[in-house]
N, C-alpha and C positions, 0 to 999 in steps of 0.2 A: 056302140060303134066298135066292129072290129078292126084290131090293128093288123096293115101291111109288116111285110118281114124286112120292109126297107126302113120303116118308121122304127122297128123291133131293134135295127143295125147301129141306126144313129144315137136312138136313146144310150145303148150302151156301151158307142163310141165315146158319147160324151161323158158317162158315167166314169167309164176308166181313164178319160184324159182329166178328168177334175182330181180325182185320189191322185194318180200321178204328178198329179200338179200338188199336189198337200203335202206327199209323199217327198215327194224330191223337192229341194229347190230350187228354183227356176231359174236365178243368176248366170250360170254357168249356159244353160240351156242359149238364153235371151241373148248375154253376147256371143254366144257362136252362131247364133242369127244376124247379129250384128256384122261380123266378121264376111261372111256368106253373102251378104248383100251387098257389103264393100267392095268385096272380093269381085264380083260381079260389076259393080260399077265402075271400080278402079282397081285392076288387078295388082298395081305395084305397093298397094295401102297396105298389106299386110308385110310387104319387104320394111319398112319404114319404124323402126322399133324407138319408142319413145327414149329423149337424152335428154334428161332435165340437166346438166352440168355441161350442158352443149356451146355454153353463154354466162355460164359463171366468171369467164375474166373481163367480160366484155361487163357485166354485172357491177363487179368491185372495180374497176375503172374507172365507169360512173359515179359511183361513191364518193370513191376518191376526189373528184375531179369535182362531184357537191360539196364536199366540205373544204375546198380549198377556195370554190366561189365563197362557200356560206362567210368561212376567216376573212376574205378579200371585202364584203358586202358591210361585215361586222366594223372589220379596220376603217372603211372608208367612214362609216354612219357614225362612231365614235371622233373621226379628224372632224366632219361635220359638225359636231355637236363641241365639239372647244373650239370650231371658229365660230360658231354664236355666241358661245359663252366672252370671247373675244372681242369680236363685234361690240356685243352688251356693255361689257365694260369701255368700248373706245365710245360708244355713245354718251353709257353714262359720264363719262367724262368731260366729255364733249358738251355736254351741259352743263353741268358742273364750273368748264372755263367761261362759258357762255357767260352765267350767270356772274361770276369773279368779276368779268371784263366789265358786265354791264352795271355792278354796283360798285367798280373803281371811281364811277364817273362821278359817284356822287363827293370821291374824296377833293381834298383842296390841295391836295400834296401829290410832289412826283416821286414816282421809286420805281421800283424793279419787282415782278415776281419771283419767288424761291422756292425750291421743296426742301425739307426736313430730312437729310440724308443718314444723320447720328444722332444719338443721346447721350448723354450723362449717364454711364451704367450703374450708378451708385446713390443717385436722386435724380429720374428722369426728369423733377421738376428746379432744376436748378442750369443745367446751360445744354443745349444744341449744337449741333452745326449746318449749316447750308451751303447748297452747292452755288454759292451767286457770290464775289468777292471784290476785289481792287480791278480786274479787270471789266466788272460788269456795272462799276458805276456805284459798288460798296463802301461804305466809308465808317470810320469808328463813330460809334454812338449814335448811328442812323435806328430809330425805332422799327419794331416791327410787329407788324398786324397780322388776324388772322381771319378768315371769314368764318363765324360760325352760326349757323342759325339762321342765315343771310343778314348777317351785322357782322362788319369791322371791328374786333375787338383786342386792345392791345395786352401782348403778351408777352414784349420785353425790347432790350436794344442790342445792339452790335456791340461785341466786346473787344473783339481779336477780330482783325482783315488779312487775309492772305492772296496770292494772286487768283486762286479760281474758289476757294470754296471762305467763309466765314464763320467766325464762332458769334452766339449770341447769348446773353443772360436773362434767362422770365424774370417775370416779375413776383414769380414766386420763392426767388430765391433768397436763402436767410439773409435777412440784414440787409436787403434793399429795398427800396424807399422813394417815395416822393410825395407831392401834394396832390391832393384830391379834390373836387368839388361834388356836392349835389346838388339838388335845385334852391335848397335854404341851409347849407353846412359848408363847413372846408374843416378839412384835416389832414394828417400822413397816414399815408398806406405803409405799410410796413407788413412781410411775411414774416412766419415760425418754419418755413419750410415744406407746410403743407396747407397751413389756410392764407388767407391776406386780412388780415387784421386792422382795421378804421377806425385810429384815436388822435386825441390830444383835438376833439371837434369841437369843434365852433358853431352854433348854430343849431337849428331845427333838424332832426332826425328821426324819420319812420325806416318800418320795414317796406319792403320794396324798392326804397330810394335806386336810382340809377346814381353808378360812380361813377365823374372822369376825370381823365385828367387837367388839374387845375389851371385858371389863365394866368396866375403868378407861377405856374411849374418853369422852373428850368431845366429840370430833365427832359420833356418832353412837351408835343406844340399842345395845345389847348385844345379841350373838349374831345379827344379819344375815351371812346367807349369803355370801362374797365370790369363790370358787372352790375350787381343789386347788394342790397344790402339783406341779408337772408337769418340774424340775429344783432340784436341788441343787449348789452349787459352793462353791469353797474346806472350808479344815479345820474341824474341831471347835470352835478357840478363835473365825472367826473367818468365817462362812458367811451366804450369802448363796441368795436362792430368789425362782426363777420360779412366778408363779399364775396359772394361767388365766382372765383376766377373761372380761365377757359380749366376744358378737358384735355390733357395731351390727347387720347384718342382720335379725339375730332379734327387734331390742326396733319395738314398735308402740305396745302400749299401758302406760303407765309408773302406778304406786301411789307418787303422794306422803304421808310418811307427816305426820298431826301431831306434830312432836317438833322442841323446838329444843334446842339444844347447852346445857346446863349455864351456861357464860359468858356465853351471852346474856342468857337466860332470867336471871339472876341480874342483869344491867346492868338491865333492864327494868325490873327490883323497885325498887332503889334510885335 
């Protein structure tokens, strides 16, 4: 087949437009076609020269203005998160009295509640004070109780009364004393200052025993919860016993009871 000299044209139109396209590169070419066609559709396109910093204050403004919400967002979500924390504890609380209120009933005695406002800095197991006093119905030698465990458990009396707050003395403190009973024993309790020690007994004694206070006690009204019997030493004729008193940790809010000791209450009369 011979070739026309129009076919002979294009072939090596296109021959030289391919090298030239290898030859050069075509970037430069491509957008001034770009340009050309703009120019053509929208002649002011090319008046319009690109300003990336046209919008940089409008930019960091923004920013600004995000990280002052982000602090504002943060602030709030923290006040939110210690009024639950808040909340929680007025619940827990709030059960906590619930509970108090509802195992007062089972006491036989009237008194006042207290909280534990000081310690003894020098043997926190030896005397307190409370904030309940002469004007809330406080009186010398009034016992007082502690809920722990959900049990009333006695943990000393009123020593010193003032008009709004009270001192009191545990029953851990050295050198005080009274009678005890178990279900088959009676003896004195007596502290060292850190344990409470159950001698001079009378009677059948295991470990476990619950301690209370005795119904010949004149210190205190009968049958208050005082612990267990958690060791035993020496013989038969002549034995001696560890009781598990409270934990300061665990006492917050303390039940003074109305009750004075027998020899008071009898001074008073005469």
């Amino acid at each position: 087949m011979k070739r026309t000299p129009l076919y002979n044209f294009l072939f090596y139109l296109f021959i030289s437009i391919s090298i030239f396209l290898i030859i050069i590169k075509p970037t430069r070419f491509v957008n001034s076609v770009r340009v050309f066609f703009s120019y053509i559709f929208d002649p002011s396109f090319v008046f319009k020269p690109l300003n990336y910093t046209s919008d940089i204050y409008e930019k960091m403004n923004s920013l600004i203005l995000c990280s002052f919400k982000i602090k504002k967002f943060s602030d709030e979500n923290f006040n939110l998160k210690s009024k639950m924390v808040f909340m929680e504890s007025l619940i827990n609380e709030n059960k906590r009295f619930s509970e108090i209120i509802g195992l007062k009933k089972k006491l036989s005695h009237n008194g006042a509640f207290a909280r534990i406002v000081s310690i003894n800095v020098y043997n926190p197991y030896v005397s307190a004070y409370i904030d309940k006093g002469k004007n809330d119905g406080i009186s010398l030698y009034n016992p007082v109780l502690s809920l722990l465990n959900g049990r009333w458990v006695l943990i000393g009396r009123v020593s010193e009364v003032y008009d709004n707050f009270s001192k009191i003395i545990f029953i851990t403190a050295p050198g005080f004393s009274f009678i005890v009973d178990t279900n088959s024993s009676r003896g004195l309790l007596t502290s060292d200052g850190k344990k409470l020690i159950y001698k001079f007994i009378e009677g059948d004694l295991k470990l476990g025993d619950a301690v209370y206070s005795s119904k010949i006690s004149l210190t205190f009204p009968p049958f208050l919860y005082v612990g267990n019997v958690v060791e035993i030493k020496g013989s038969s004729e002549f034995r001696n016993a560890y009781v598990d008193g409270f934990k300061l940790k665990d006492i917050d809010i303390v039940y003074v009871i109305d009750f004075k000791p027998y020899s008071e209450a009898l001074e008073e009369r005469l």
